[in-house]
C-alpha positions as CSV (number, residue, x, y, z in Angstrom):
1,X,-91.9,-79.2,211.1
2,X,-94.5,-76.8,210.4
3,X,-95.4,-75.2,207.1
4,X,-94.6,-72.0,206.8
5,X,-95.6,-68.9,204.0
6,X,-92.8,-66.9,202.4
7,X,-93.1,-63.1,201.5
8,X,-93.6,-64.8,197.8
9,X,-97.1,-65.3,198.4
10,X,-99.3,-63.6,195.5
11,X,-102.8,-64.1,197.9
12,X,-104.1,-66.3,195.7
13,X,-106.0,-68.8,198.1
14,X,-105.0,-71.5,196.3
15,X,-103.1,-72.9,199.9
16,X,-106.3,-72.1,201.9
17,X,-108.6,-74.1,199.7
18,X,-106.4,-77.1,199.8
19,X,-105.6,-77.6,204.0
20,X,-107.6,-80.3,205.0
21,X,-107.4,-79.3,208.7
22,X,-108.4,-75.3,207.4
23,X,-105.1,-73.8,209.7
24,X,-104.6,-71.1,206.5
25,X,-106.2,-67.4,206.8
26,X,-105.9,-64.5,204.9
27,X,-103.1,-62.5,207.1
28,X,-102.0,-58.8,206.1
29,X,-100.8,-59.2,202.3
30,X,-100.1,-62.9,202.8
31,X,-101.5,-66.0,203.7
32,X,-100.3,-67.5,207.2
33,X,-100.2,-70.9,208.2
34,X,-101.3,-71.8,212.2
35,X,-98.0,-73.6,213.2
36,X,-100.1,-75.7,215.8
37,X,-102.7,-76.6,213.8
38,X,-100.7,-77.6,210.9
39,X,-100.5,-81.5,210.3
40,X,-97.3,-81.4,207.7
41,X,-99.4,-82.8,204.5
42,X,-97.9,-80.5,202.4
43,X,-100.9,-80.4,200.6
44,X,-100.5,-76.2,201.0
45,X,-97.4,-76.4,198.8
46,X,-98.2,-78.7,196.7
47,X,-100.6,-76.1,194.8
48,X,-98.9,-73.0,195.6
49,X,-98.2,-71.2,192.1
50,X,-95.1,-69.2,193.6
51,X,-94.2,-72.0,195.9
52,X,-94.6,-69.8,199.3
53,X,-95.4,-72.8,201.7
54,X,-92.2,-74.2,203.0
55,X,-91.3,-76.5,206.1
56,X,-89.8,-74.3,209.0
């Protein structure tokens, strides 16, 4: 399943810098994650300070 980015997100960045396949933007107030482009890593979530990125 597919990452996905809780209302928890501060808009730190921190997610964006770490996807190796770059499917995080800035979205309005939060990061988003593209569901299609995702690859599962968890490498998003892994850095997260407020632990936003989840699995769907």
């Amino acid at each position: 399943m597919a990452y996905k980015i809780a209302d928890t997100c501060i808009s730190c960045g921190a997610c964006e810098a770490e996807c190796p396949v770059s499917c995080i933007s800035a979205g309005d107030g939060i990061y988003v994650i593209d569901a299609d482009a995702c690859i599962e890593c968890g490498a998003c979530a892994s850095v997260c300070p407020v632990g936003a990125p989840d699995q769907e």
